[in-house]
C-alpha positions as MATLAB code, in Angstrom:
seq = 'XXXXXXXXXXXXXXXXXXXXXXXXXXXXXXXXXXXXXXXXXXXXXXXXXXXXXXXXXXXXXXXXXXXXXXXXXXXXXXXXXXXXXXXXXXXXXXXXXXXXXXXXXXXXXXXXXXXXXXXXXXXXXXXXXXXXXXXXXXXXXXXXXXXXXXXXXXXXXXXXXXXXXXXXXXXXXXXXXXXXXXXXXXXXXXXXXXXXXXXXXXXXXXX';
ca = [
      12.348   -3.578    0.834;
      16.212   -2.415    1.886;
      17.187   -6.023    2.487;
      15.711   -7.342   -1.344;
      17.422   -3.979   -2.794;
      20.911   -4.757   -0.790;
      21.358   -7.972   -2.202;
      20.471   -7.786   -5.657;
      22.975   -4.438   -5.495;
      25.569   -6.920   -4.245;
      24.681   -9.542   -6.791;
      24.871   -7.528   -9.796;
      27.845   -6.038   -8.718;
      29.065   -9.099   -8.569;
      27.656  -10.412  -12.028;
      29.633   -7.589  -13.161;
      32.827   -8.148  -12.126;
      32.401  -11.587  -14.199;
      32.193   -9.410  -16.751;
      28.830   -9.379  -17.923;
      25.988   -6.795  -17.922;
      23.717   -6.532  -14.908;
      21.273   -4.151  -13.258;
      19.371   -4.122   -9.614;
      15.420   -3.906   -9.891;
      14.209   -3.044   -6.394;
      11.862   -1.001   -4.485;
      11.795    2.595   -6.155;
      13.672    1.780   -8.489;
      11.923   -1.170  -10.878;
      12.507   -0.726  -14.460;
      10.886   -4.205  -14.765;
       7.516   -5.538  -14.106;
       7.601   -8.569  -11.000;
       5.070  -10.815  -11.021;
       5.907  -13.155  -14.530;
       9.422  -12.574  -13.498;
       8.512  -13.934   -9.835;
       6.189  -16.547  -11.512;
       9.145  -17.734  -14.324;
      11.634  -17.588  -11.596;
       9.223  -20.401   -9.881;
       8.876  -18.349   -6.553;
       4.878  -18.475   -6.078;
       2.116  -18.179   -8.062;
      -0.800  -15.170   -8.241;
      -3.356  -14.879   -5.704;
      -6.415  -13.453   -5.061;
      -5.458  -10.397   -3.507;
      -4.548   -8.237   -6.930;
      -1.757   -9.134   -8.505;
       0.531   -9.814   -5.735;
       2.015  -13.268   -6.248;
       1.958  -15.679   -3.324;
       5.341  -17.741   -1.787;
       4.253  -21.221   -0.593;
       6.395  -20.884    2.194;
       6.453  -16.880    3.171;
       2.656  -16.708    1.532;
       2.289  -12.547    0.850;
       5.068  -11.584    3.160;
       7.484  -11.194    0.938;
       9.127   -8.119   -1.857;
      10.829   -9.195   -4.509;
      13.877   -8.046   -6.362;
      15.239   -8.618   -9.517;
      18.850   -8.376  -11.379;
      18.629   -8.521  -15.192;
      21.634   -9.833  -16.662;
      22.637  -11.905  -20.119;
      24.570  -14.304  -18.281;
      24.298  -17.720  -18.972;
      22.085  -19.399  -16.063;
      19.365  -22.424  -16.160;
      16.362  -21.079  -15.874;
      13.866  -22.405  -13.451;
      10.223  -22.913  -14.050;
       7.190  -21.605  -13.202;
       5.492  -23.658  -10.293;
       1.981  -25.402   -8.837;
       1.391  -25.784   -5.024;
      -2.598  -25.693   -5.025;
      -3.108  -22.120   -5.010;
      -5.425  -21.208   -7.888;
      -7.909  -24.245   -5.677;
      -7.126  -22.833   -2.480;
      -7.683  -19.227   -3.534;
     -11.052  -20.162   -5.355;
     -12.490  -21.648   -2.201;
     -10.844  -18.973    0.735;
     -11.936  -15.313   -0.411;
     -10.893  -14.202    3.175;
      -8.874  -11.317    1.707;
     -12.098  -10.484   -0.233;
     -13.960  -10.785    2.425;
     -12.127   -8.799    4.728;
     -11.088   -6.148    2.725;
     -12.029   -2.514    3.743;
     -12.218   -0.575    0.454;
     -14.268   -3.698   -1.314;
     -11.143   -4.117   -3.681;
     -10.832   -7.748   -4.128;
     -13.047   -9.859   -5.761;
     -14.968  -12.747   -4.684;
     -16.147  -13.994   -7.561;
     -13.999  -16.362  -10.491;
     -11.128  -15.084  -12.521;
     -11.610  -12.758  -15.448;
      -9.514  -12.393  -18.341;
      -7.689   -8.831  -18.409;
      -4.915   -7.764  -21.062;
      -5.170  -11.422  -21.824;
      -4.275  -13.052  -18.782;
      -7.245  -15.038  -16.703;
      -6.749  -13.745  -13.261;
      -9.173  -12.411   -9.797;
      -9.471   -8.766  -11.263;
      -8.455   -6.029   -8.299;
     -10.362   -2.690   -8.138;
      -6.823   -0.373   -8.419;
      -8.517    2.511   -7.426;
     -11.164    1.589   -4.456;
      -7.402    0.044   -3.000;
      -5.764    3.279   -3.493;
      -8.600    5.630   -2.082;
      -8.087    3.349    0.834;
      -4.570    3.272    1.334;
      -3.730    7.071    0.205;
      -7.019    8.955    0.361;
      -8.678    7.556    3.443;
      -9.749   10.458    5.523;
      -8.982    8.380    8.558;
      -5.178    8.078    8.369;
      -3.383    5.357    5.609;
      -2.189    2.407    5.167;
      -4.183   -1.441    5.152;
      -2.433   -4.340    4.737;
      -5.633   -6.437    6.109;
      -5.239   -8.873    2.800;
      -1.940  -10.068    4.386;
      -3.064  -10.101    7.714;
      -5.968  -12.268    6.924;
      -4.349  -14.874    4.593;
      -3.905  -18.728    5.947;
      -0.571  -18.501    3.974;
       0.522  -15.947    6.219;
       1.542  -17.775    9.428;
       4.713  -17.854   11.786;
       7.589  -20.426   11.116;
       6.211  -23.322   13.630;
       6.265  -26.766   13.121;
       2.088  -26.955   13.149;
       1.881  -24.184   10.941;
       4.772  -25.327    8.779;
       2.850  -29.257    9.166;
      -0.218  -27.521    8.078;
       1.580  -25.425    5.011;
       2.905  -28.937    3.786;
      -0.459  -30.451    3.699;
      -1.988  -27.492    1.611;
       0.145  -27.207   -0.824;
       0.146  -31.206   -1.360;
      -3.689  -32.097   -0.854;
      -6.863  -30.381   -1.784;
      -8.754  -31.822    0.929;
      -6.418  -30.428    3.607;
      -7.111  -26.840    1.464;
     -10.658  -27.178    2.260;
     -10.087  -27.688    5.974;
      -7.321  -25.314    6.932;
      -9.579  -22.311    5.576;
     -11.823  -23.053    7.832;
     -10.112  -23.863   10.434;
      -8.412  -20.912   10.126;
     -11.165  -19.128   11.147;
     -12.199  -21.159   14.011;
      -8.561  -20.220   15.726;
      -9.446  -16.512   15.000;
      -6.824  -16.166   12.381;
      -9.423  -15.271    9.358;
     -10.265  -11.748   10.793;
      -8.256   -8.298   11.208;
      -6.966   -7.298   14.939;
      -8.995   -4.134   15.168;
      -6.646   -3.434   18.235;
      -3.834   -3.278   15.823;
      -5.411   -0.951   12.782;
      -3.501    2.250   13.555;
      -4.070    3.794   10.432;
      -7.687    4.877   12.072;
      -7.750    8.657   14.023;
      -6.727    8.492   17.379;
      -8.268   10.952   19.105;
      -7.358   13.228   22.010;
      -8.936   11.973   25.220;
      -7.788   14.175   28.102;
      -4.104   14.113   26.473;
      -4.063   10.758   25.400;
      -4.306    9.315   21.777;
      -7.434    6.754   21.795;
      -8.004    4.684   18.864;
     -11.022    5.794   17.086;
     -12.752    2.365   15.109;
     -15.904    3.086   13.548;
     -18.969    1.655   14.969;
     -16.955    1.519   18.193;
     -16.766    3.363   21.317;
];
């Protein structure tokens, strides 16, 4: 969030001292909406989990920022690296999802765009009104996109976004390596609860 924010305040600062109009769009302080601008600017394409769009290299990781500006630029274009396939087949995010606020059925059209339709508020009541502490993030966690800068995973990134076959068998291999399910070791927005003085993580249907 402060590193997106920091450079498109240095970039429009500097689109203004060309002498043209610019503003910074950033966390807290959007006055546009992202995802077509992320999707025109060619940076990823929308996913299953709500209407976050995807990078094909950083997957979900990632917060945009924007600088709206009339200076003359070439405009990039929107972009295809097999995600609508891969997302149709995977559902992990769906799957996996605590508050049951991803589909994991086929798109819908809403407002007049065809997209997987996100339940806003069973992903809020999660995330804000969860009587065991807040915060999720288990749809990023549990995406194949979402993998560390290695040459297998990057090897294995190359051959998804190129072949439909290779979709099919990274999700489940995925899986197979463990990578398809939340680290219940790591959810620390559960209680913790005082054992003798100590905080102990509280998971339900654990003890």
């Amino acid at each position: 969030y402060s590193n997106s924010g920091f450079i498109a305040i240095i970039l429009a600062d500097y689109i203004r001292r060309l002498g043209y109009p610019a503003r910074a769009h950033f966390s807290a302080n959007y006055q546009v909406v992202l995802p077509p601008i992320l999707l025109w600017a060619g940076l990823g394409e929308m996913s299953r989990i709500g209407d976050c769009v995807l990078h094909p290299f950083l997957g979900p990781r990632f917060k945009g920022a924007v600088v709206t500006t009339d200076l003359p630029v070439a405009p990039d274009k929107p972009i295809d690296f097999g995600l609508q396939d891969f997302c149709s087949k995977c559902k992990k995010c769906a799957r996996e999802c605590p508050g049951g606020a991803l589909s994991d059925g086929g798109k819908e059209l809403f407002n007049g765009y065809e997209k997987w339709q996100n339940d806003v508020k069973k992903c809020t009541k999660m995330r804000v009104g969860n009587q065991k502490g807040s915060g999720c993030g288990t749809c990023i966690k549990v995406c194949p996109w979402n993998k560390p800068y290695t040459p297998l995973h990057r090897a294995v990134g190359w051959a998804m976004r190129h072949s439909a076959a290779a979709r099919s068998v990274a999700i489940r291999g995925d899986d197979l390596f463990g990578y398809g399910k939340p680290d219940y070791n790591k959810k620390w927005w559960f209680d913790l609860e005082d054992v003798e003085g100590n905080g102990v993580l509280k998971i339900p249907g654990k003890r």
